[in-house]
N, C-alpha and C positions, 0 to 999 in steps of 0.2 A: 753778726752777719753769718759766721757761719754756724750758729743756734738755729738762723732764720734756714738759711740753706739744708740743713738738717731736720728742719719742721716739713719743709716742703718734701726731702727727699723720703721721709716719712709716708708721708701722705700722697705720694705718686706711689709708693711702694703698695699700702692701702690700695689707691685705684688698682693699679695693676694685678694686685691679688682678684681683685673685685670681678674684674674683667675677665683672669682665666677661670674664675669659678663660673662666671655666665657661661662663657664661651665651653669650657667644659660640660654644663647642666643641657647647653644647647645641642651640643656633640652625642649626649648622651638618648636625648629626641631625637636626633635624626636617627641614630642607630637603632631607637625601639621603631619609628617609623621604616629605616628601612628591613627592619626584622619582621613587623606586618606585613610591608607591600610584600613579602617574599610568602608568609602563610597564606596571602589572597592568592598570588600567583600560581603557588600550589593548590589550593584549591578549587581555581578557576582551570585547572590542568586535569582536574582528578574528574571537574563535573563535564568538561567537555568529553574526556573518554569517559564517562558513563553514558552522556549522551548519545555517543559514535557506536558505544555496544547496545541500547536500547534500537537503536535507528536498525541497525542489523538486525537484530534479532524483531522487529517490526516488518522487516523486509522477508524476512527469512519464514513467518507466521501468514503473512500476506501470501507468499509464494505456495506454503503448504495450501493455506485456503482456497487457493484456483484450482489445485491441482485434485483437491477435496473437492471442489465445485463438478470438475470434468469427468472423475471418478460416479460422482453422482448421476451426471448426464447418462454415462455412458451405461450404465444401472437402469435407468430409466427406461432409455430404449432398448435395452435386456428383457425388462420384465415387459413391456410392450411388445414386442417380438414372441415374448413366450405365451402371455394371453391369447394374440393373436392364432399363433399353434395350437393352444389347448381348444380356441372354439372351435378350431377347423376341426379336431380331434374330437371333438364331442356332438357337431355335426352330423345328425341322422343322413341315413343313406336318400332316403324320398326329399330332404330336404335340399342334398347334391343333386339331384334326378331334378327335380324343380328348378333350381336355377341354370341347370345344363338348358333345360327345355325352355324357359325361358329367352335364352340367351340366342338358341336358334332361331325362337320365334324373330325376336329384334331384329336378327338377321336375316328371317325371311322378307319381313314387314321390310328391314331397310332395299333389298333387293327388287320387289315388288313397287315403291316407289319410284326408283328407277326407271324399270323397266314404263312403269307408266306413263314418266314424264317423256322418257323416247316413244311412245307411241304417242302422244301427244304431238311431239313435235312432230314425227313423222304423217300426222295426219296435217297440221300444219302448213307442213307442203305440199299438202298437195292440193 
């Protein structure tokens, strides 16, 4: 009997080894497991702030771009303004005398219809 009881204590001593070794091997997975999730964490840490600086500096290149854009406008109606100047500036004198003279004419012509249409009505009445 106590051969037998000694066979057994044996052989739970066996299991028992068995089981801290799993349990150990198992211990050993979690810990590589939790040593990944922590290099993922860190690297879903590192990509989110690259993100957050690309997003800035997106913003910050969009910002320069407008302000490039309005630069440009304001360039634009520069050199339009200056065109405008230069043909005033190279404008013959008979060619200012012309549209002076023209421009009275308009004015007399618009004068002239006037005046017509009140003689008109005043013949009108009567």
């Amino acid at each position: 009997m106590l051969e037998s009881s000694y066979h057994k204590e044996q052989k739970t001593l066996k299991q028992c080894k068995a089981k801290i070794n799993e349990i150990w091997e198992k211990a050993q997975n979690v810990r590589s497991a939790v040593r990944m999730a922590m290099q993922e964490v860190d690297k879903i840490g590192d990509l989110k702030k690259s993100v957050d600086e690309e997003q800035a500096k997106a913003a910050s290149r969009k910002e320069e771009e407008k302000d490039k854009m309005a630069k440009i406008e304001t360039l634009k109606e520069e050199i339009a303004d200056a065109k405008r100047k230069a043909d005033e500036a190279n404008e013959l004198e008979e060619e200012t005398e012309l549209r002076r003279k023209n421009k009275e004419w308009e004015d007399l012509m618009k004068r002239k219809e006037e005046q017509d249409e009140k003689l008109l009505a005043h013949k009108t009445e009567q």
